[in-house]
C-alpha positions as CSV (number, residue, x, y, z in Angstrom):
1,X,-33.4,3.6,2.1
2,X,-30.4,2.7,-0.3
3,X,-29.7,3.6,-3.6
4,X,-29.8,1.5,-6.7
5,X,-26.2,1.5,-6.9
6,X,-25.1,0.7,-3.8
7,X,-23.7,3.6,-2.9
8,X,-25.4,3.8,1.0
9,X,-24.3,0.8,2.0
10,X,-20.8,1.1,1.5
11,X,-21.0,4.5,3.3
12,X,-20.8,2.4,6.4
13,X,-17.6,0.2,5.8
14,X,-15.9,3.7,4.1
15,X,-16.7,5.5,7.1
16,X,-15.1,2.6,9.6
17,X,-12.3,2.2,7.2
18,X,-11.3,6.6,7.9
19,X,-12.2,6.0,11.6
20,X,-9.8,3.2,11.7
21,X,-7.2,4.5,9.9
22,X,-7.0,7.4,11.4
23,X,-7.0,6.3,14.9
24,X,-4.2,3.6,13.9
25,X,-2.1,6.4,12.8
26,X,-2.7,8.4,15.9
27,X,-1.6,4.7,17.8
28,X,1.6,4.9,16.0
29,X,2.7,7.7,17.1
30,X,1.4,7.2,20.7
31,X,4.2,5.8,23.5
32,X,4.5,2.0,23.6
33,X,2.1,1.3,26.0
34,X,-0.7,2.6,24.0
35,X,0.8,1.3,20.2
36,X,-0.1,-1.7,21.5
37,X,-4.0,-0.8,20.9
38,X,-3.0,-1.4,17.1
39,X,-3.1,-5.0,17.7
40,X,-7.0,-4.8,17.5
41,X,-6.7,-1.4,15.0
42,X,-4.3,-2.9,12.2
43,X,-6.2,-6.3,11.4
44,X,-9.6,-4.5,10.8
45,X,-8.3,-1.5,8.2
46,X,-7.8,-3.8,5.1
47,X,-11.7,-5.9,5.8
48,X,-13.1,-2.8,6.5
49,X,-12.4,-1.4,2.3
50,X,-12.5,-4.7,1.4
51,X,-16.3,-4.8,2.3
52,X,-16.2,-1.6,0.9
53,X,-15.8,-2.4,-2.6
54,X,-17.5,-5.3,-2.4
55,X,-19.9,-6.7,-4.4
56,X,-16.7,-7.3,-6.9
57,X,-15.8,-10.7,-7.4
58,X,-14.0,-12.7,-4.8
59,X,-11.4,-13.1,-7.8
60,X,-11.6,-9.8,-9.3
61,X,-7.4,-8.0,-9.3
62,X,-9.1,-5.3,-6.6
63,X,-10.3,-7.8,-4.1
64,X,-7.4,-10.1,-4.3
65,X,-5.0,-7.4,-3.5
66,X,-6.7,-6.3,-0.9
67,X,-6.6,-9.5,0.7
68,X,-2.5,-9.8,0.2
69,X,-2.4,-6.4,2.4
70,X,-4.3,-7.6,4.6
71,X,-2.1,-10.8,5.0
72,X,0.4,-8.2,4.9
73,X,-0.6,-5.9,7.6
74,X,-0.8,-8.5,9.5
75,X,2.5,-10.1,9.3
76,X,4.4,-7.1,9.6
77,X,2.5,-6.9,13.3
78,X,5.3,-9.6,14.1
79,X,8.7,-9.5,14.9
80,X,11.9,-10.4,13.5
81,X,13.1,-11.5,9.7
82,X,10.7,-13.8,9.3
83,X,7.4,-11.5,9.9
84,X,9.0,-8.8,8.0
85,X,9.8,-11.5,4.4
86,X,6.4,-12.8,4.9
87,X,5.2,-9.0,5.1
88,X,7.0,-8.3,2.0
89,X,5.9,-11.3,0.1
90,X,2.0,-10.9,0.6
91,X,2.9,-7.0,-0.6
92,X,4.4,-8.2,-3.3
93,X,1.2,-10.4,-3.9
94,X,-0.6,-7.3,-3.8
95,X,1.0,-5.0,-6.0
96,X,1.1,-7.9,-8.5
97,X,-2.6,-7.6,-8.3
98,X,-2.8,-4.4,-8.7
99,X,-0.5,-4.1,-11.5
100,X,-3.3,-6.7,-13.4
101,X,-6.4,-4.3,-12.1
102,X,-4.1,-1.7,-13.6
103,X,-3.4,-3.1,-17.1
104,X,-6.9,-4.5,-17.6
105,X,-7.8,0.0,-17.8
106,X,-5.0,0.6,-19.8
107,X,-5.2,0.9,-23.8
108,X,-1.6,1.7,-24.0
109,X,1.4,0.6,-23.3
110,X,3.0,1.3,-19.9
111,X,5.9,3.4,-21.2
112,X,4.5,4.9,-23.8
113,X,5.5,8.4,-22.8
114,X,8.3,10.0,-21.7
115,X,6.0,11.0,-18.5
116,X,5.9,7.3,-17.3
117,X,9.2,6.6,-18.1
118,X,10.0,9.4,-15.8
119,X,8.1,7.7,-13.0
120,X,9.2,4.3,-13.8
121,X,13.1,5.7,-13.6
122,X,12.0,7.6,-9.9
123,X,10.6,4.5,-8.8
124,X,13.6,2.6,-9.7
125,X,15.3,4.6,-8.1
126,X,13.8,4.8,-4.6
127,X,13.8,0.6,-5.1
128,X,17.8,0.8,-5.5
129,X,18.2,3.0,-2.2
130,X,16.0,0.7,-0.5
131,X,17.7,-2.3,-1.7
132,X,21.2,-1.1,-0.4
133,X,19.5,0.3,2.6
134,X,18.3,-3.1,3.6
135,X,21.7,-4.9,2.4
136,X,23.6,-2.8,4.6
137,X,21.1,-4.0,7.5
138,X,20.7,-7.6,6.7
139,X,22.0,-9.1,3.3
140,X,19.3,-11.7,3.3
141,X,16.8,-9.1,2.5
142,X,18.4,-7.5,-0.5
143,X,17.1,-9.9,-2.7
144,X,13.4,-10.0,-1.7
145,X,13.4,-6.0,-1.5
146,X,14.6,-5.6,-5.0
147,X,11.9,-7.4,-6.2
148,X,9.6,-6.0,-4.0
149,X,10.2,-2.5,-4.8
150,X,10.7,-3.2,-8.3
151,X,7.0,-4.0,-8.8
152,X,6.3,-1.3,-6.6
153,X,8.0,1.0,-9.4
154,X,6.8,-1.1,-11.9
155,X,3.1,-0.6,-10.2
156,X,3.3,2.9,-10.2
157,X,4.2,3.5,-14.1
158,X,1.1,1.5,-14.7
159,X,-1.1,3.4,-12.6
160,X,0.1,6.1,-15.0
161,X,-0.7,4.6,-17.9
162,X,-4.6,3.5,-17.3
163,X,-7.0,5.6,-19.6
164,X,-8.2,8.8,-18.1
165,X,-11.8,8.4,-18.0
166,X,-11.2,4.6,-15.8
167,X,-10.0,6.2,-13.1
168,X,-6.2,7.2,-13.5
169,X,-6.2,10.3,-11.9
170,X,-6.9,8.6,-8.5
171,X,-5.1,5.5,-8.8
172,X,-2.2,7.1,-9.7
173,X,-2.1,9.6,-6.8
174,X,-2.6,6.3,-4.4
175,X,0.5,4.5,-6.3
176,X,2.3,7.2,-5.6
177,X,1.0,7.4,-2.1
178,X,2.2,4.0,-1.7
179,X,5.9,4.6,-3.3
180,X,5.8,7.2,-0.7
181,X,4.7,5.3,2.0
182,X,6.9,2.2,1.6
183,X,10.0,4.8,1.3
184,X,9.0,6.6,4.8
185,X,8.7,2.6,5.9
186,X,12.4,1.9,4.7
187,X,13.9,5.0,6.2
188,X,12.6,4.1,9.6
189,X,13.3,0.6,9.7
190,X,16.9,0.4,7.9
191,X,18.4,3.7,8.6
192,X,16.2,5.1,11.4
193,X,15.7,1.7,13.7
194,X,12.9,1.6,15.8
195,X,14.4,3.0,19.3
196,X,14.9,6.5,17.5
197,X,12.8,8.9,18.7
198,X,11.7,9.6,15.2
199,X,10.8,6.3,15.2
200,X,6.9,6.8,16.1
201,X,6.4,10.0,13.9
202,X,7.7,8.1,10.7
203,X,5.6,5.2,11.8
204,X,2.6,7.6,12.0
205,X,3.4,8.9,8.4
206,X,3.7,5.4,7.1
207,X,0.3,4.3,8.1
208,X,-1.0,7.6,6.8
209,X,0.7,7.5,3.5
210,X,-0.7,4.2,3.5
211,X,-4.5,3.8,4.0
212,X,-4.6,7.1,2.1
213,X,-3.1,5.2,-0.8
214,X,-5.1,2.2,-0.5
215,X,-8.7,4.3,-0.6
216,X,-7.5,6.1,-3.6
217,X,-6.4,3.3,-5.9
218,X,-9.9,1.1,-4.8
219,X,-11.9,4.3,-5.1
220,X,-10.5,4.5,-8.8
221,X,-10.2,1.0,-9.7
222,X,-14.5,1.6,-8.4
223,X,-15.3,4.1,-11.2
């Protein structure tokens, strides 16, 4: 038996969506023969929420984003420059997204306080050592990663700035979880490089960091 609001049926895609993530994350930590299992792990964590906050509109800021990381995960599962700019593009999409799901709760302006400014400035900050990270590792990607992570920063000073009683408190901690996330994601892949053997922990963290980020901000952006 369901309940008027919906509630049991999207017990089932919120339960796959945990199992999923967390045996992804296990994966990317695993040795290489068995990260390879995230092929079939990766593509299904994004359509699993998805379905979850479903039945939103097709257009509605949530869903949209959703899709982008989707698109996202899935480029990133590719190799070289190209996979990694589309990656970043389709983020970008999504944080975009976000930031109008964001604004749409907000009855205030997004630096308002000295609080947000505070995060806006920390984000920024993170964005310029990820910029020159990525410079120093391949100039063409300076200029998408400074736009990238400057909506990022941007993304997470609006998170702050959404009314308290439409969901900020959770949204905010998965903007940040994302900022976090994304910076774990930089370290690895521009100062780390992927035959460290840190390589598979930070990985791990990454995908961590990031499903827990992308519940959090749909379960608030649900209230």
């Amino acid at each position: 038996m369901t309940h008027a609001d919906g509630r049991a049926p999207r017990r089932v895609p919120g339960a796959a969506f945990g199992l999923l993530a967390l045996t992804d994350a296990a994966l990317a930590g695993a040795p290489p023969r068995i990260r390879r299992l995230r092929l079939l792990t990766k593509p299904l964590l994004m359509p699993a929420l998805l379905t979850r906050s479903l039945p939103a509109p097709a257009d509605h800021p949530l869903a949209t984003a959703q899709a982008f990381s989707w698109g996202g995960d899935l480029a990133l599962l590719g190799k070289g420059r190209t996979s990694f700019l589309a990656g970043v593009g389709l983020f970008l999409g999504a944080h975009v997204a976000y930031l109008s799901a964001f604004r749409a709760r907000s009855s205030a302006p997004v630096l308002a306080t000295p609080g947000r400014r505070r995060f806006l400035a920390f984000g920024g900050l993170a964005a310029a050592g990820m910029t020159l990270a990525a410079a120093r590792e391949d100039r063409v990607l300076a200029a998408p990663i400074a736009a990238y992570a400057g909506a990022l920063a941007t993304m997470v000073a609006a998170a702050a700035a959404i009314d308290r009683d439409r969901g900020r408190d959770r949204v905010l901690v998965g903007a940040a979880l994302f900022l976090v996330s994304d910076t774990v994601l930089g370290v690895r892949t521009f100062l780390v490089g992927e035959e460290s053997p840190a390589s598979a922990a930070l990985e791990a963290t990454v995908i961590a960091t990031y499903t827990a980020a992308q519940w959090s901000i749909a379960e608030g952006l649900r209230r």
